[in-house]
PAMIGU-139006 format. One record per residue (C-alpha): residue number from 0; residue in three letters; chain; x, z, y. Coordinates in nm, 3 decimals, padded with zeros to 5 digits, m for minus. Layout:
N
<site n="NUM" res="ala" chain="A" px="X" pz="Z" py="Y"/>
...
//
This chain:
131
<site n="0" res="unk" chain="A" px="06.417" pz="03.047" py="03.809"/>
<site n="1" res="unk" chain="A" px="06.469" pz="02.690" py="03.875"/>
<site n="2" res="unk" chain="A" px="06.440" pz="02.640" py="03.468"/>
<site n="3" res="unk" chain="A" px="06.126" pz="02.810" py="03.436"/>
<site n="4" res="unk" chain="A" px="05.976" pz="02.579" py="03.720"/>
<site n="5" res="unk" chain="A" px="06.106" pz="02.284" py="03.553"/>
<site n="6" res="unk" chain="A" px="05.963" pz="02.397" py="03.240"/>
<site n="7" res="unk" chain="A" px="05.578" pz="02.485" py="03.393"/>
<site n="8" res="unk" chain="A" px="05.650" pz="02.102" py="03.615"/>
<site n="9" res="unk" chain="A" px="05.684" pz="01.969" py="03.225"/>
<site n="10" res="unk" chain="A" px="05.446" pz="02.146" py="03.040"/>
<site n="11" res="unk" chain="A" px="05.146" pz="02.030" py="03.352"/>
<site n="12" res="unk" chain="A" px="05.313" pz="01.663" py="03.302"/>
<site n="13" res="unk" chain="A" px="05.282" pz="01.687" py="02.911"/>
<site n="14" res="unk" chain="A" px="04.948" pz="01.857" py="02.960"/>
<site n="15" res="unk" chain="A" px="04.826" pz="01.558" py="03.206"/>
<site n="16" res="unk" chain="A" px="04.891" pz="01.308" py="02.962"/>
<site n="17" res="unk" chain="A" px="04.691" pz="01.497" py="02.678"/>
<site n="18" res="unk" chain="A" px="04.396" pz="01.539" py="02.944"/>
<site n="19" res="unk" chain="A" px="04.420" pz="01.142" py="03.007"/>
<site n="20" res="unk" chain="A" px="04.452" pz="01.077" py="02.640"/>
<site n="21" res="unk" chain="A" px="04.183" pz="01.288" py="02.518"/>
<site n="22" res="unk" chain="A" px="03.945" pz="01.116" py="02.804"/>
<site n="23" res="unk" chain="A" px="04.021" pz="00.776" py="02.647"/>
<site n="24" res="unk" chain="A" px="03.936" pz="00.882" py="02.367"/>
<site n="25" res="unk" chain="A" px="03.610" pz="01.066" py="02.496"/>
<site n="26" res="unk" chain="A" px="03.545" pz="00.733" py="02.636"/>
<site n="27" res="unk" chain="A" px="03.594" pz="00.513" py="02.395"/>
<site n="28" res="unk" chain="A" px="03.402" pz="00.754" py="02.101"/>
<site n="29" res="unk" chain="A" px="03.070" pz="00.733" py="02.412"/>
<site n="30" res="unk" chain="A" px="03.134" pz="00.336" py="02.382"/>
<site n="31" res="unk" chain="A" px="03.115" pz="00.332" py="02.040"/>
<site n="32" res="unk" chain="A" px="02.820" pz="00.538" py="02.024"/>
<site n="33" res="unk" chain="A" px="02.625" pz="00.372" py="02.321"/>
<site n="34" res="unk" chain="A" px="02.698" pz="00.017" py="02.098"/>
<site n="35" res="unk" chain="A" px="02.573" pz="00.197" py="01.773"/>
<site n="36" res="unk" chain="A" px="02.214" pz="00.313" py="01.954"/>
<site n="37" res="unk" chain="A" px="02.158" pz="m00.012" py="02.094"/>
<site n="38" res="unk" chain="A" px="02.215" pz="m00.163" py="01.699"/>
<site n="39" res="unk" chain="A" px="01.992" pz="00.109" py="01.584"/>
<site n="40" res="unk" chain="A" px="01.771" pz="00.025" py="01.897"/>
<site n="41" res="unk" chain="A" px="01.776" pz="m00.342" py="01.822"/>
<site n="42" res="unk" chain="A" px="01.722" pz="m00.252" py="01.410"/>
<site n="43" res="unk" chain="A" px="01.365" pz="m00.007" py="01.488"/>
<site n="44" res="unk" chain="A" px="01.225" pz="m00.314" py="01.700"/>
<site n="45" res="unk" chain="A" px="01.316" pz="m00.605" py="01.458"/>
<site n="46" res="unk" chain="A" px="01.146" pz="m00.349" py="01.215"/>
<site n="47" res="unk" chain="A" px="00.849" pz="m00.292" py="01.423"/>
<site n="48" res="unk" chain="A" px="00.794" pz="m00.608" py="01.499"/>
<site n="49" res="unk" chain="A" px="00.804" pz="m00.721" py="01.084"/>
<site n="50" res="unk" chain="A" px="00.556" pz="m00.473" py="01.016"/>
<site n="51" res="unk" chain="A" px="00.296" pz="m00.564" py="01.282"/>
<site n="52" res="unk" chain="A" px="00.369" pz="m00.880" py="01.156"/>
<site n="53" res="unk" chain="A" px="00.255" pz="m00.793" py="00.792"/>
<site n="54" res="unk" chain="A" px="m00.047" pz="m00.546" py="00.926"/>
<site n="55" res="unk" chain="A" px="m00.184" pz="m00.837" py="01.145"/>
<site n="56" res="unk" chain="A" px="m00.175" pz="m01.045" py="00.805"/>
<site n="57" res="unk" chain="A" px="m00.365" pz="m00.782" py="00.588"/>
<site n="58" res="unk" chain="A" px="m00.620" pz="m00.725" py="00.887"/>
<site n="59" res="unk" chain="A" px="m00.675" pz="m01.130" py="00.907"/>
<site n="60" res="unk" chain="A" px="m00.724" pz="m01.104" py="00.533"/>
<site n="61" res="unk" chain="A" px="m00.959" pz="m00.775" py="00.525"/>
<site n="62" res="unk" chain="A" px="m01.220" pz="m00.939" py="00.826"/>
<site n="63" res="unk" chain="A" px="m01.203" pz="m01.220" py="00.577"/>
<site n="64" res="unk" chain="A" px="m01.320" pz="m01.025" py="00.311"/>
<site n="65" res="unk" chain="A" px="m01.556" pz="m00.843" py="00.492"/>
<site n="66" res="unk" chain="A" px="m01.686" pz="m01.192" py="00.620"/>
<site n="67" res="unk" chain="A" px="m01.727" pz="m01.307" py="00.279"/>
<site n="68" res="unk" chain="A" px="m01.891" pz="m00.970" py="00.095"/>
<site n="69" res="unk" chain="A" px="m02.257" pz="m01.021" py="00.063"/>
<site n="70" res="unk" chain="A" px="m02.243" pz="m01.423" py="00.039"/>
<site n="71" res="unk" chain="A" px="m02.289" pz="m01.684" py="m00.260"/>
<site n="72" res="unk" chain="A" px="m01.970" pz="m01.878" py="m00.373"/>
<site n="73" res="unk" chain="A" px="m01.960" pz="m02.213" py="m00.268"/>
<site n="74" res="unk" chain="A" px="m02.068" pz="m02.497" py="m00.466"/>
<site n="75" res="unk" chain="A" px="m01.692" pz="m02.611" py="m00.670"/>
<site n="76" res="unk" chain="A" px="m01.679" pz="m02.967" py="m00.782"/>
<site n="77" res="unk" chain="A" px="m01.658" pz="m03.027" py="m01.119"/>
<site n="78" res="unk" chain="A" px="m01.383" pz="m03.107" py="m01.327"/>
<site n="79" res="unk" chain="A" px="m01.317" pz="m03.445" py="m01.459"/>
<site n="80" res="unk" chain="A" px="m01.515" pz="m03.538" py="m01.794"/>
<site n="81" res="unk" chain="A" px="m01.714" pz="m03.274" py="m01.730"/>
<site n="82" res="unk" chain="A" px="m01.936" pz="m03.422" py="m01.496"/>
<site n="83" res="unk" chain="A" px="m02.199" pz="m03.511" py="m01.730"/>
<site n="84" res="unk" chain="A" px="m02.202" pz="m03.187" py="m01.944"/>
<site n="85" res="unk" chain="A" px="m02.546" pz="m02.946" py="m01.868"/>
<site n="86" res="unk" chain="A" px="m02.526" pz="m02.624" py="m01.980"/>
<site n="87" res="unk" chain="A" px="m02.867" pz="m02.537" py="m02.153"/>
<site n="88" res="unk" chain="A" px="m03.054" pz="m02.273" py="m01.992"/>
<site n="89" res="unk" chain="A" px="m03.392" pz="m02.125" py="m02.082"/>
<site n="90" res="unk" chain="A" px="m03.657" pz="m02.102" py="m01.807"/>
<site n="91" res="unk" chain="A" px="m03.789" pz="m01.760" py="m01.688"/>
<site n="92" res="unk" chain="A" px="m04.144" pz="m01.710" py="m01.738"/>
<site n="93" res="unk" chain="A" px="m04.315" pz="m01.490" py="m01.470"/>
<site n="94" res="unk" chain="A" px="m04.578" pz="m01.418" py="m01.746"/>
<site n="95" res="unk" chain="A" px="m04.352" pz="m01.329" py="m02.011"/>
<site n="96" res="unk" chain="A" px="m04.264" pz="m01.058" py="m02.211"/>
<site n="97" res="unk" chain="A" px="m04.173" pz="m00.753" py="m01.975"/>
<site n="98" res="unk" chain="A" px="m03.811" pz="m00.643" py="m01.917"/>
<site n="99" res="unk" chain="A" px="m03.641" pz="m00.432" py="m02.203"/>
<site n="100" res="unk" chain="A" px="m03.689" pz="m00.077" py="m02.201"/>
<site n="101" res="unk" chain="A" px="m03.300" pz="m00.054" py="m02.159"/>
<site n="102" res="unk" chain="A" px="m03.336" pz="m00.159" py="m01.800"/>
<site n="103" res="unk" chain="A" px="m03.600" pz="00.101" py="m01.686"/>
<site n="104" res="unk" chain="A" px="m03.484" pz="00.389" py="m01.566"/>
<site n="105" res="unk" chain="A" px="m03.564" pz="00.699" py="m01.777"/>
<site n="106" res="unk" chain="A" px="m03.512" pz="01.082" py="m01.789"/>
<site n="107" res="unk" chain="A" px="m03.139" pz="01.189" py="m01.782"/>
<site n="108" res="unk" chain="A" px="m03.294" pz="01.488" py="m01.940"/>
<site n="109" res="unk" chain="A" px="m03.472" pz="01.302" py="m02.210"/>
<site n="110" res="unk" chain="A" px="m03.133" pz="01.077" py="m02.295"/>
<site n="111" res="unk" chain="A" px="m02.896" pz="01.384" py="m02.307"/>
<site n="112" res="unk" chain="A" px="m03.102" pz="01.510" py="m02.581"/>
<site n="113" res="unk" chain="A" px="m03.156" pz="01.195" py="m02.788"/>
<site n="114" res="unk" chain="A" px="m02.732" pz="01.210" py="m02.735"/>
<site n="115" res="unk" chain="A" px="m02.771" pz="01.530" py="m02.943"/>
<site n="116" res="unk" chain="A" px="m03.019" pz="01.512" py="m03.179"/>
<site n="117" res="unk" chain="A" px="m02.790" pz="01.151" py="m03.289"/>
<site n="118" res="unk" chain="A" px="m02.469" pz="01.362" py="m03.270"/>
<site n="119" res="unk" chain="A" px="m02.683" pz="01.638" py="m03.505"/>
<site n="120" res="unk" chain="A" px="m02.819" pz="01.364" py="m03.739"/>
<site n="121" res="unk" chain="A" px="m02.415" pz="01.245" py="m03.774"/>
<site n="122" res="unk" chain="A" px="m02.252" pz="01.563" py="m03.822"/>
<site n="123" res="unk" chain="A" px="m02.471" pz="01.681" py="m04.077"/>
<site n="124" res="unk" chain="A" px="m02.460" pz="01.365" py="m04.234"/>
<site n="125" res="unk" chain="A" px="m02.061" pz="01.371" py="m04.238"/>
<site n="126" res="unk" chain="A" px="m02.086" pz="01.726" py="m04.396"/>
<site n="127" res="unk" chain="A" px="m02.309" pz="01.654" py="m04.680"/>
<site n="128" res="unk" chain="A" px="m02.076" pz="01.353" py="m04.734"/>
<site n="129" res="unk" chain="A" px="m01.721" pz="01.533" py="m04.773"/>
<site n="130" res="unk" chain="A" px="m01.955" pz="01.830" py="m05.012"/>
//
C-alpha cells in the first residue's frame, strides 16, 4: 500500500510541474500576444494618422479649386523675346453680320431627319456605285 501512495505522491509531483509549466507557457503565449496588439495597435494609428494626413491635403486642394472655379486666370508675364510680339486680332462689330446659323439652337426633330435624309442620299448613292 505504501507503493501505491508513493506512486499517487509522484504522479501529483510530476503533475504539479506540468500545471506550472503549462502556466508559463500560458503566460508567456498572453505576453506575446498583449506585445503583438499593441504593434498592431501602434500600426492602425500610424495608419490613421497618414491618411488624415493625405485627406486634409486633397480637401486643402478641393476648397482651392472650388475657390478658383468661376474666375479669370491671372495675367502671366511674358516670355523673353516675346515681349514685343501682338497677336493680330480682328475687332467685333456690334453691327455686323449676325451669328452663324450653327450656333442657334434648332429643332432636334428637324436635325434627326436632315441626319436621315443625308444617310438616304449616301446609301443610295453607294448602291448605284457598286451596280
Amino acid at each position: 500500500m505504501t507503493n501505491i501512495i508513493q506512486l499517487v505522491e509522484e504522479m501529483r509531483a510530476k503533475l504539479g510541474q506540468i500545471t506550472s509549466a503549462e502556466e508559463e507557457i500560458v503566460w508567456s503565449l498572453r505576453d506575446a500576444l498583449s506585445r503583438v496588439d499593441e504593434k498592431l495597435l501602434h500600426d492602425v494609428r500610424t495608419i490613421t494618422t497618414e491618411h488624415e494626413t493625405r485627406r486634409g491635403r486633397s480637401l486643402h486642394e478641393l476648397q482651392r479649386l472650388s475657390a478658383r472655379i468661376g474666375s479669370f486666370p491671372t495675367e502671366r508675364t511674358g516670355l523673353s523675346g516675346l515681349e514685343d510680339t501682338k497677336v493680330p486680332v480682328a475687332p467685333i462689330a456690334a453691327d455686323g453680320p449676325p451669328i452663324s446659323h450653327a450656333f442657334r439652337r434648332g429643332d432636334w426633330r428637324q436635325a434627326a431627319n436632315n441626319i436621315e435624309d443625308e444617310l438616304d442620299g449616301f446609301f443610295e448613292a453607294t448602291a448605284i456605285a457598286s451596280r
